[in-house]
N, C-alpha and C positions, 0 to 999 in steps of 0.2 A: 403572613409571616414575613417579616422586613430579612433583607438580604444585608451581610456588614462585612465587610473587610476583616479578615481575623489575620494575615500578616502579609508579609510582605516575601517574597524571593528573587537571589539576586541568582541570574544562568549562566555559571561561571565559565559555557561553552562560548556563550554570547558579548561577555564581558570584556570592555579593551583594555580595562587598567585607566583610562582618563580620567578617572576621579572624580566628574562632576556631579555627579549626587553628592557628593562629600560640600560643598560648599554652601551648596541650595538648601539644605534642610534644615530648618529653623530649631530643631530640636539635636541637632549633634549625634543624631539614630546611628547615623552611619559612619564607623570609626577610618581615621584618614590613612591606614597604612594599610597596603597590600595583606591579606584577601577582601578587604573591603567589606570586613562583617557588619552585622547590622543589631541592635539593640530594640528588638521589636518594642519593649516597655515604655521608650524614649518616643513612638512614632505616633503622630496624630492620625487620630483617624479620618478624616474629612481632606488632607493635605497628600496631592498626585506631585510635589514639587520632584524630587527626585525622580521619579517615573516619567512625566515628563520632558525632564532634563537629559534623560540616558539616550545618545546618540543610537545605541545598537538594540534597545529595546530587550536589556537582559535584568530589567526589574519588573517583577509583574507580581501583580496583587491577588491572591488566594481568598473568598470570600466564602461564606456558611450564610445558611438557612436555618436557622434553628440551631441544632445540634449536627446537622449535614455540610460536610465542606464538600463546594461545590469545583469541580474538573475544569481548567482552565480551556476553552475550545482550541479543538488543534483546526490548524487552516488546513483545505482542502485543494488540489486541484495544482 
């Protein structure tokens, strides 16, 4: 059973307000004014641009098994 990205979350603990996903994503997902929501329908699936872009790591990707969403791992230690 294939593993898929079902969306995307932005950790508004985590988030600095920099905006830089707002530039980088070739789809416009993510709208440019403060809370910096995001338009899941707009988002490729195969594209980590904004994720990789976010200095504080307060964009993270929720993915499913089937009809199971799977629990992002929490670090330990």
């Amino acid at each position: 059973m294939m593993i898929i990205r079902d969306h995307l979350v932005r950790h508004p603990d985590r988030c600095t307000h920099q905006a830089i996903c707002v530039p980088v994503c070739p789809t416009g997902a993510w709208l440019s004014t403060p809370p910096y929501k995001f338009d899941p329908s707009r988002c490729l699936e195969s594209c980590r641009l904004c994720l990789d872009a976010c200095p504080s790591q307060a964009i993270y990707g929720v993915f499913k098994k089937g009809e199971k969403l799977l629990e992002p791992q929490k670090k330990t230690g």
